[in-house]
N, C-alpha and C positions, 0 to 999 in steps of 0.2 A: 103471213104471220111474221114479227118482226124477231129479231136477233134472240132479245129478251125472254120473250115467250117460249120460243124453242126450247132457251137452256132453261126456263121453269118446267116444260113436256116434261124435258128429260131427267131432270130432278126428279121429278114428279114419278117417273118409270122408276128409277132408283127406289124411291121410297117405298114404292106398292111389292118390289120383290122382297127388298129389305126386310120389311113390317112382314110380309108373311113369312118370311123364316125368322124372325122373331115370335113372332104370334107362336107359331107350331110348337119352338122352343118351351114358352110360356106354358102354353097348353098341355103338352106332354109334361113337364113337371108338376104342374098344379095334380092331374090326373093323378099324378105318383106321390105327391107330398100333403099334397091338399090344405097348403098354405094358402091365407089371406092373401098374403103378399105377391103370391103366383097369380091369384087368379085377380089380383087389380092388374098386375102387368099383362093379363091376357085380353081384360076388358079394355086398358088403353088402349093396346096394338091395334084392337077389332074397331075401335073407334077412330082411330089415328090411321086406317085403313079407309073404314070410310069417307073422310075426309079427302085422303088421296085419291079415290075413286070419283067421287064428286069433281076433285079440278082435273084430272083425267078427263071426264067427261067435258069438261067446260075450255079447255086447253083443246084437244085433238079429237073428239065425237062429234059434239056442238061446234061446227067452225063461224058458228054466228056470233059466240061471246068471246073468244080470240082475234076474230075479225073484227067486231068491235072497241076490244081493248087496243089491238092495237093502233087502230086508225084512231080513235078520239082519246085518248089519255096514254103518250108512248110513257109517262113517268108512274104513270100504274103497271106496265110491263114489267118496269125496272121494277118495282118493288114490291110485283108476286115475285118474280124471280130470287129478289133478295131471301125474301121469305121463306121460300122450296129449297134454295140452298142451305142456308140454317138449319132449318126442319133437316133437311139432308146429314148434315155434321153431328145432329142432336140424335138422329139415328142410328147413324156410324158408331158416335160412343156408346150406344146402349147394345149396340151388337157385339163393340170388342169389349163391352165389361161381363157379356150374358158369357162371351165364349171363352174367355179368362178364367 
């Protein structure tokens, strides 16, 4: 698996712990306040979660669609990667705005 892929994994690992302590965040105040607004942000996280699971599995489970990706299209690598780091940064600020 080539360069790219790696740092998408590892993005990718970031996200899945990230989002679950989000989620929990989410979850325990929806339970306490029982806002609208809590429990969309709880359904995102859970969705936004599995989404990360999914290329988890297709990144380092499944070494068939990593090994594919990177042997026939290395500019698909580049721009999952692109992708998981954003998603990454878009997380980061939803964590430091939940814990602010």
């Amino acid at each position: 698996m080539g360069v790219w892929l790696n740092a998408a994994s590892a993005a990718t690992v970031l996200n899945i712990v990230l989002l679950l302590v989000l989620g929990s965040v989410w979850v325990r105040n929806y339970l306490e306040f029982r806002s609208k607004h809590t429990l969309g942000l709880s359904v995102f996280a859970a969705l936004l979660l599995a989404e990360n699971l999914l290329t988890f599995n297709y990144y380092v489970i499944n070494r068939q669609v990593a090994d594919y990706l990177s042997q026939a299209d290395p500019i698909a690598g580049k721009a999952m990667m692109f992708v998981q780091v954003l998603e990454l940064a878009a997380i980061v600020f939803l964590l430091w705005t939940t814990w602010d």
